[in-house]
C-alpha positions as CSV (number, residue, x, y, z in Angstrom):
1,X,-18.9,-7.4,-0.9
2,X,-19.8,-4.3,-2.5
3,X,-18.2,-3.0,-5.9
4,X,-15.6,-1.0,-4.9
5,X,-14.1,-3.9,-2.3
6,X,-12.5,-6.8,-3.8
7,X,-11.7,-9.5,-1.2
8,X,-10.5,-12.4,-2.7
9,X,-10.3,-15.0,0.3
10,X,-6.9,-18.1,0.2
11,X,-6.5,-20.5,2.6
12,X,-2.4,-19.6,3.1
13,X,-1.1,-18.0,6.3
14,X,-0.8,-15.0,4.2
15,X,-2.9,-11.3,3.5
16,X,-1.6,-8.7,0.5
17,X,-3.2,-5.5,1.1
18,X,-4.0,-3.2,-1.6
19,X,-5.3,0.4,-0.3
20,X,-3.7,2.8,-2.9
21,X,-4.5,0.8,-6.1
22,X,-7.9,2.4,-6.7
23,X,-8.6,5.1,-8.9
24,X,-12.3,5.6,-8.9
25,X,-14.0,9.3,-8.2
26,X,-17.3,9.2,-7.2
27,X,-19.6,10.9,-9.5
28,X,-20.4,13.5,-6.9
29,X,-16.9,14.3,-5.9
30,X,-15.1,13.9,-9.3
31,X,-15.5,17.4,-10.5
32,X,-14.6,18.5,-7.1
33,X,-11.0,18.0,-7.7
34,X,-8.5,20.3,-9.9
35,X,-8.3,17.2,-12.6
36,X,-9.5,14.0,-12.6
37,X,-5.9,13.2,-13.1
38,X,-3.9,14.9,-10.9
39,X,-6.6,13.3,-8.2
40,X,-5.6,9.9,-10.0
41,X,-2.0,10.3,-10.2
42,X,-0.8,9.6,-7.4
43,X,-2.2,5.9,-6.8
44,X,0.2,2.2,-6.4
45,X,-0.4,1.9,-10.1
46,X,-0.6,-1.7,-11.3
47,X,0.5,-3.1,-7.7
48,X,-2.4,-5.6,-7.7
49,X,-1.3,-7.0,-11.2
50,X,2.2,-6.7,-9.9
51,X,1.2,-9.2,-6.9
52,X,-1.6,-10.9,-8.8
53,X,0.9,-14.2,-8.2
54,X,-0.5,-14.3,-4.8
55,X,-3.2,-16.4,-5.5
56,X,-1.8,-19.0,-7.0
57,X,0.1,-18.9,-3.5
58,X,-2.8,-19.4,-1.7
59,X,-2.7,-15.9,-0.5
60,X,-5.9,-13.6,0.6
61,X,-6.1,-10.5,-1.1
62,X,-8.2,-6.9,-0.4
63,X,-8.3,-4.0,-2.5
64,X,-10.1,-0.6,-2.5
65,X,-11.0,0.5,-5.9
66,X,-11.8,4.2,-4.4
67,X,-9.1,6.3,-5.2
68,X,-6.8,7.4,-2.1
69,X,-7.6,10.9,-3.2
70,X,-10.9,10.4,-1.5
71,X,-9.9,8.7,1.2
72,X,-6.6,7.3,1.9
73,X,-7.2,3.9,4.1
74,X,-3.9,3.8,4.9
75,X,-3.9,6.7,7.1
76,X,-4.8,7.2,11.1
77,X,-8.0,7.4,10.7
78,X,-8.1,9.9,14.0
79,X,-6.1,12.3,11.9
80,X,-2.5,12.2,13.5
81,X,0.3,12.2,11.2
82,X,2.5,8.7,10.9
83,X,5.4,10.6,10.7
84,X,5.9,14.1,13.0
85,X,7.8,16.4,11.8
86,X,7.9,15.0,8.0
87,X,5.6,16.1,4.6
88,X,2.8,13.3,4.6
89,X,-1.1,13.7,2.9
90,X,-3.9,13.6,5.1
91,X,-6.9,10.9,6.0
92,X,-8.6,12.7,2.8
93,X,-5.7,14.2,1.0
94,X,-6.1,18.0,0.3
95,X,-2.8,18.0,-1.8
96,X,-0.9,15.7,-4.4
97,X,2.3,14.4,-2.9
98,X,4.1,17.4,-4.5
99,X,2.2,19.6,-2.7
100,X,-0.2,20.8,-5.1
101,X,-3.7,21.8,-4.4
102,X,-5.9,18.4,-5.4
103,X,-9.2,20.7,-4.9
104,X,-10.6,23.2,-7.1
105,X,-12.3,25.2,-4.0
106,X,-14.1,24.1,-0.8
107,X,-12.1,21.1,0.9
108,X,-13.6,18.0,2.5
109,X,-14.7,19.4,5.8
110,X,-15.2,17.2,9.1
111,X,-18.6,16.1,8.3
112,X,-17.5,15.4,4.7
113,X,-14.6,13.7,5.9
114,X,-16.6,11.4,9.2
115,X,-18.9,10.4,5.7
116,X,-16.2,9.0,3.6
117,X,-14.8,7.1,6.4
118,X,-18.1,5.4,7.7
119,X,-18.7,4.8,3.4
120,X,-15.1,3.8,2.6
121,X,-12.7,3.7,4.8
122,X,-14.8,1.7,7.9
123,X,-16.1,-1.0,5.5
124,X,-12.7,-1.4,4.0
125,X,-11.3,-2.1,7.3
126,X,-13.6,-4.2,8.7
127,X,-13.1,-6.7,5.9
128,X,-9.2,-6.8,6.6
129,X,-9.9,-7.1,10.2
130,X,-12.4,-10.0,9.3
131,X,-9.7,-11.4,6.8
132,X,-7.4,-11.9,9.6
133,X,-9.4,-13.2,12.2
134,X,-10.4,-15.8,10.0
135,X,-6.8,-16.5,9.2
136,X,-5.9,-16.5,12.8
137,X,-8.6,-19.0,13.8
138,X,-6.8,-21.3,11.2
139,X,-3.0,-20.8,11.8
140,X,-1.1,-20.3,14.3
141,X,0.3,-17.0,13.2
142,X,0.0,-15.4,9.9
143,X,1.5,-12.4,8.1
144,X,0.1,-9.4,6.6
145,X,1.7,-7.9,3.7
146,X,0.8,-4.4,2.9
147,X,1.7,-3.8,-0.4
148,X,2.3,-0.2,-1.9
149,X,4.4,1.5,-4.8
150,X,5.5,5.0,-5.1
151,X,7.6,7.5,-7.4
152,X,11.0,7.5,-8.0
153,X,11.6,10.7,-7.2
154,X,9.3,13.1,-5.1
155,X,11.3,15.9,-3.4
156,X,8.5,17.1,-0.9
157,X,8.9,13.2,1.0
158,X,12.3,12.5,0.8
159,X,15.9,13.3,-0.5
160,X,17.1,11.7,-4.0
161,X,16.1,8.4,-5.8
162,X,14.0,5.8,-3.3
163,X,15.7,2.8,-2.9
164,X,14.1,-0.4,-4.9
165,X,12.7,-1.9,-1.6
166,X,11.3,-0.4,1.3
167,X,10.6,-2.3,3.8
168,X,8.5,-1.1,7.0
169,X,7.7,-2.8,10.2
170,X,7.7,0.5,12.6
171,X,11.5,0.2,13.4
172,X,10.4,-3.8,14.5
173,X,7.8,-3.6,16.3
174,X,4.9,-5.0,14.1
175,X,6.6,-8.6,13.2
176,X,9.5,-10.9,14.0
177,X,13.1,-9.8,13.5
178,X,13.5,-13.2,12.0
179,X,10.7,-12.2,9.1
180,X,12.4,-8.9,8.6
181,X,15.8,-10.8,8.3
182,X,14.3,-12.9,5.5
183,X,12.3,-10.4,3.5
184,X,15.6,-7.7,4.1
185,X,18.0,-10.8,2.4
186,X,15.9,-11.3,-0.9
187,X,16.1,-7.5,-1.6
188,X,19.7,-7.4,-0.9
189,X,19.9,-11.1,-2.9
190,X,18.0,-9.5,-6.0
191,X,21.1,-6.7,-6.4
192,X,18.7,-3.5,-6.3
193,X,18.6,-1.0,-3.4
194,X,16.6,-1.8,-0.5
195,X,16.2,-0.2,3.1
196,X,14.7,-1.8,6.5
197,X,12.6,1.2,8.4
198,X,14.3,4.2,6.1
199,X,11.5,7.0,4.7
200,X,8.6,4.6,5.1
201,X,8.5,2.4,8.4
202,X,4.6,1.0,7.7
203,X,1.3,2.5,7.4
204,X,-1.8,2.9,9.7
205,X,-2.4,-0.9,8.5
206,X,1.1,-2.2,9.3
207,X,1.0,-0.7,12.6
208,X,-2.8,-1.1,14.0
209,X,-3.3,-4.5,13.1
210,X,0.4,-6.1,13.8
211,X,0.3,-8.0,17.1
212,X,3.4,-10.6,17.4
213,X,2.8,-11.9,20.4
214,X,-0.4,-13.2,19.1
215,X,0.3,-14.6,15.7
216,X,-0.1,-11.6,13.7
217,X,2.6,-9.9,12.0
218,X,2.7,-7.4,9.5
219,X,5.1,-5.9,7.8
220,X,4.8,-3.1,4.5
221,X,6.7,-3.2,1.2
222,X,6.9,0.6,-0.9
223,X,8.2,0.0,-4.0
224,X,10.1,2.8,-6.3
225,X,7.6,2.6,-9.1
226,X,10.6,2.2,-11.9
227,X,11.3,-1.5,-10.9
228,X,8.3,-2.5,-12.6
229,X,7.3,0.4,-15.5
230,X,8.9,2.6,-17.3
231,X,8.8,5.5,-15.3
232,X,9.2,9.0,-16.8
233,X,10.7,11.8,-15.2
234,X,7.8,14.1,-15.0
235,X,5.2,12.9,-15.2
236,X,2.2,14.3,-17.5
237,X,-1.6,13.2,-18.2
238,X,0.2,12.2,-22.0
239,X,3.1,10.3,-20.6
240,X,1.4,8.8,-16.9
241,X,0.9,6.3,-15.7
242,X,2.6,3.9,-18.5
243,X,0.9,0.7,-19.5
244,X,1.4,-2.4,-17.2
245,X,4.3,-4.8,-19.3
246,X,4.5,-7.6,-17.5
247,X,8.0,-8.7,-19.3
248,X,9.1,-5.8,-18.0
249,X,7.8,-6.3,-14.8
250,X,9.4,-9.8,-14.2
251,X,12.6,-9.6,-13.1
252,X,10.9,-7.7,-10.2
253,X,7.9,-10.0,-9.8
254,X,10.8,-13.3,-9.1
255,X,12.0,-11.6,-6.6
256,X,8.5,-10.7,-4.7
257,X,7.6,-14.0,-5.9
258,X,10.7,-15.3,-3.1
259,X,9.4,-12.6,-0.6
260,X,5.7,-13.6,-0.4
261,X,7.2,-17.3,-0.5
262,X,9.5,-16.3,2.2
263,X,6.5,-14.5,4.5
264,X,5.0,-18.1,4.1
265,X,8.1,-20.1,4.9
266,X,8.2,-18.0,8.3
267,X,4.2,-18.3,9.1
268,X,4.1,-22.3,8.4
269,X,7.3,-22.5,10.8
């Protein structure tokens, strides 16, 4: 692989995908940006060390290290919004999810943005897509977990305090109801709020890849960020992001722990 793709390959029915955990700028784009961490802020912070379980599960895992600030690989790549009508960040995000201008000038224009895909976003892709092949060839259906965290609190998305657990599988139509039904009772089992297809109904990834009929199905989980860090509430390059505790992390990481186990139960079935 290259060193901003980590693909770490299992043998279990089972993908976690991880394309908002980076936070690398390249060199040449870096100063680019209004901050280097305003461009950062905005990632899945800690999600793969949140998840880093999997393994030991037997799960396949794939991350981009690239920051989505560069390119967001869970977007259309054509450029068409997942969500009409609603505030969402582009294929190569010219503002923060506040709404605040992530560029200091010029933005990424077409050309800029056809280059970032065929360096970051294509490669990226073709390894998940590989990933699941692979997995297919091997099991008679598997699952693909796209795993992604998120403020508290963002008024631009959507009203209030997110619920704890947001699970998206494009209003059922990227997995089984029966895998929705399990994953949708451990949330409601753990006592935190949880929502089946609310603000966030699954990504570009959730939705391209998913095909039930044939053995794949994908579903995504957005988690409010404060279930597993102390979240602050504004946050500022002195208080953000906080460490990564894992003690006070775990309550949160048993009951993922029972969701990837339950998106295993249903592929072995």
């Amino acid at each position: 692989m290259t060193d901003w793709l980590e693909v770490h390959r299992g043998d279990a029915p089972l993908i976690i995908a991880f394309p908002h955990t980076g936070t690398e700028l390249p060199p040449a784009l870096e100063g680019q940006f209004v901050s280097s961490w305003l461009a950062r802020r905005d990632a899945d912070w800690w999600i793969d060390q949140l998840y880093a379980f999997a393994r030991d599960l037997g799960a396949t895992t794939i991350r981009t290290r690239i920051s989505r600030s560069v390119i967001d690989c869970n977007r259309d790549p054509s450029g068409a919004s997942l969500y009409p009508g609603q505030a969402t960040t582009e294929l190569c995000p010219t503002t923060d999810f506040d709404g605040a201008p992530l560029y200091a000038a010029t933005t990424p224009d077409d050309a800029e943005i056809a280059r970032r895909r065929e360096t970051w976003f294509d490669p990226y892709h073709a390894a998940l897509a590989d990933e699941i092949a692979r997995l297919r060839s091997a099991h008679p259906r598997i699952v693909l977990y796209d795993a992604h965290s998120i403020r508290s609190r963002i008024p631009r998305l959507f009203d209030g305090e997110l619920p704890q657990f947001n699970i998206g599988t494009n209003d059922g139509a990227t997995c089984a109801p029966d895998l929705a039904a399990a994953v949708e009772a451990i949330c409601a089992a753990s006592g935190r709020g949880h929502v089946l297809n609310g603000r966030f109904k699954g990504g570009w990834t959730t939705r391209h890849y998913a095909r039930p009929a044939d053995g794949v199905h994908a579903i995504q989980m957005e988690l409010a960020i404060r279930g597993y860090m102390p979240e602050p509430d504004a946050p500022t390059p002195a208080n953000w992001p906080t460490p990564f505790d894992p003690g006070f992390a775990a309550p949160l990481t048993a009951t993922l722990t029972d969701i990837l186990k339950a998106c295993l139960a249903f592929a072995r079935a």
